[in-house]
C-alpha positions in Angstrom: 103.0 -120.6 -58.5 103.2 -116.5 -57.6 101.1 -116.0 -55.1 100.2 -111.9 -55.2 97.3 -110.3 -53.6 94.8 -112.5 -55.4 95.9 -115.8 -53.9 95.2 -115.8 -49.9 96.7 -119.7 -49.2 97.6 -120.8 -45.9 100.9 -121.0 -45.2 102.9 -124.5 -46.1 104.5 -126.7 -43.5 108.0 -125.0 -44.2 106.1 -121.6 -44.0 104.7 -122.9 -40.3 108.1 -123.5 -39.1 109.7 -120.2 -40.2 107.4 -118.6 -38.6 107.7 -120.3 -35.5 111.3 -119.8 -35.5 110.7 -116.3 -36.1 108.8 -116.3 -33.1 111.0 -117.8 -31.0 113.9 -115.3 -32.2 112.2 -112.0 -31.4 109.4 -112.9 -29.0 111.5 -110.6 -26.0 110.6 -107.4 -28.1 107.4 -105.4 -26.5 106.0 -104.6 -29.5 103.3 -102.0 -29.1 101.0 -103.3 -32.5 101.4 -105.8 -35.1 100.2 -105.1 -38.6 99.1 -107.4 -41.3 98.0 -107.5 -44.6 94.7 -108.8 -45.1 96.0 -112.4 -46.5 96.2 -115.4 -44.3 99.5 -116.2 -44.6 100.8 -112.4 -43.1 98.8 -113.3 -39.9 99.7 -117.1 -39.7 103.3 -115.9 -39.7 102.5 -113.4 -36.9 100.4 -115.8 -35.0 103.1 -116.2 -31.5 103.0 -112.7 -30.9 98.9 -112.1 -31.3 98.9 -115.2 -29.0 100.6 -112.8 -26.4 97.4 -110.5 -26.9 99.4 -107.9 -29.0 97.0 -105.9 -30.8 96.8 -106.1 -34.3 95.6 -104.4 -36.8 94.8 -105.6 -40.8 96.1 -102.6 -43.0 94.7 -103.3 -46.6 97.2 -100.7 -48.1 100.3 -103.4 -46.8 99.4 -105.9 -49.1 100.9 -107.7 -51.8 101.6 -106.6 -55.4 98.7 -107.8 -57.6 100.3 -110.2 -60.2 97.6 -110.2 -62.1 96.9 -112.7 -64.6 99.9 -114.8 -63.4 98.7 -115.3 -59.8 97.8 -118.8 -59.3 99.4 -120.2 -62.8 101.6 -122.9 -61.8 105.3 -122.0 -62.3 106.7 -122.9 -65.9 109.4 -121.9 -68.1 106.9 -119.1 -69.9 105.5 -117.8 -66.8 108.8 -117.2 -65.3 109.8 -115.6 -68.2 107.4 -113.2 -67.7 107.8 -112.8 -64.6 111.6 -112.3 -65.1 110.5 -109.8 -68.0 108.9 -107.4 -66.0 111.1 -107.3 -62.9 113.8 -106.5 -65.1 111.8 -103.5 -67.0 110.8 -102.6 -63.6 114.4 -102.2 -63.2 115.3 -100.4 -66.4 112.5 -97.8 -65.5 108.8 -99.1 -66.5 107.5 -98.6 -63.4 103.8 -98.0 -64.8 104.2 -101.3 -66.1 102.1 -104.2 -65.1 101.1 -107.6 -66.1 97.2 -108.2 -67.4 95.2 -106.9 -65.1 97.6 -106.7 -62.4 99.4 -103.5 -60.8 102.2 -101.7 -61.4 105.1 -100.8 -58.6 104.0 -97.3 -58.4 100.0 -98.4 -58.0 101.7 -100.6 -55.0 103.8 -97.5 -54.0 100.8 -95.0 -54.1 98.6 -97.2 -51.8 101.2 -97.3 -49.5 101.9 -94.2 -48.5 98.9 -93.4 -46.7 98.8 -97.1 -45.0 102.7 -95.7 -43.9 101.3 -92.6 -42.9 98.8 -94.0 -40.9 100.9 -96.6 -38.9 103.0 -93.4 -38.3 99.9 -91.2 -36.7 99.7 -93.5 -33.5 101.9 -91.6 -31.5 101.6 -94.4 -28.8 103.0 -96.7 -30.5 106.7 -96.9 -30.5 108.0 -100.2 -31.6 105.5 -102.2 -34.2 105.6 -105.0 -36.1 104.9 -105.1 -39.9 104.3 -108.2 -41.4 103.9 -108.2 -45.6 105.0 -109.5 -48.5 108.1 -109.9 -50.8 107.3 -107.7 -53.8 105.5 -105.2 -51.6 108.1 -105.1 -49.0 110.7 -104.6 -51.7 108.3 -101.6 -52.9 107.9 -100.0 -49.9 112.1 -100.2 -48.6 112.8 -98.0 -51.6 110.2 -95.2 -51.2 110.7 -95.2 -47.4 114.7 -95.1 -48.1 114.1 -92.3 -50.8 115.3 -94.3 -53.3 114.0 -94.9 -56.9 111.4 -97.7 -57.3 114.1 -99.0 -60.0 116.1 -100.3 -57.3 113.9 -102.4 -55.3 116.2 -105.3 -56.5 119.0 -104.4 -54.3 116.3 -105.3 -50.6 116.8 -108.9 -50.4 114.0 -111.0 -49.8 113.7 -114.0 -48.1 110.3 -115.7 -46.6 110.4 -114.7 -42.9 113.8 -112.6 -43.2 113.8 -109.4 -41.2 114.5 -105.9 -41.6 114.5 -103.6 -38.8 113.7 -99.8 -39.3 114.7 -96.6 -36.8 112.5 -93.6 -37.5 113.6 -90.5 -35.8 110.5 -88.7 -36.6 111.9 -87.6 -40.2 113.1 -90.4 -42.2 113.8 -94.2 -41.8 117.4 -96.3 -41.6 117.8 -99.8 -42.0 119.6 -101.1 -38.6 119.2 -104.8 -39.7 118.3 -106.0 -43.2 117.1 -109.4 -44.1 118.1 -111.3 -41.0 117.7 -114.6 -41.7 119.6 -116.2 -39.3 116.1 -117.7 -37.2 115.7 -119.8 -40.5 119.0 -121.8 -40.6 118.6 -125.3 -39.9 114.7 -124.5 -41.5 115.0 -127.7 -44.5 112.3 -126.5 -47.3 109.2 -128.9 -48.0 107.5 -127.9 -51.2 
């Protein structure tokens, strides 16, 4: 089943442990704020560091691409077709495109920049952590990198994988990108 901005379930027991193990992996870093989306499943996977009384702070422009009429369909060989479809258009340049009554990467893209530009206003906060989604993560790497939205294929995504940004004020670098090595030893329940 996609789950996009439409669908706010919990996370599943294998979600539960990758985030605990995410946890336990970069609980030493002081983070100044934690940001979420406003789906349960950003602040679940957060939960050990706002049990440590970091402030957080739900950021509405962070959150998932809407998939549209293919959020909450369960996962079949025509849905994934479509789904394939228009990642690979995406790719070839379509970036206005969406499915039904879903959003398109530059809708995602355009509601992102002021969230970014907000998080980037507190001046007092140096190190943050950003918690959000696949798609939107993917989204967001390219337009922060200065990259075309056509290549949002090339930013790995794994549930709970890690990239780590440097701003100098300017632009951003990638120091670490989709770190997964928390997860290992993680088995997957579906």
């Amino acid at each position: 089943m996609v789950q996009g901005s439409g669908i706010d379930a919990p996370l599943n027991e294998t979600g539960v442990r990758q985030a605990s193990a995410f946890f336990d992996a970069y609980k030493e870093i002081s983070f100044d704020k934690v940001y979420i989306t406003p789906l349960i499943r950003t602040r679940q996977t957060v939960k050990g560091f706002l049990d440590l009384s970091i402030p957080v702070e739900v950021v509405e422009g962070l959150r998932e691409i809407s998939w549209g009429d293919q959020e909450g369909v369960p996962f079949t060989e025509e849905s994934g077709r479509v789904y394939k479809e228009t990642v690979k258009r995406w790719s070839g340049g379509e970036l206005d495109l969406k499915i039904a009554t879903g959003e398109s990467p530059k809708e995602v893209m355009n509601r992102q920049k002021p969230a970014i530009e907000y998080i980037l206003s507190k001046e007092d906060e140096e190190t943050i952590l950003i918690c959000t989604h696949g798609r939107a993560m993917r989204i967001l790497l390219c337009w922060l990198m200065e990259k075309s939205l056509v290549e949002m294929e090339q930013f790995g995504h794994s549930n709970c994988g890690v990239y780590i940004l440097k701003y100098d004020g300017a632009s951003f670098s990638i120091e670490q990108s989709n770190e997964t090595a928390h997860l290992n030893g993680i088995e997957m329940i579906r």
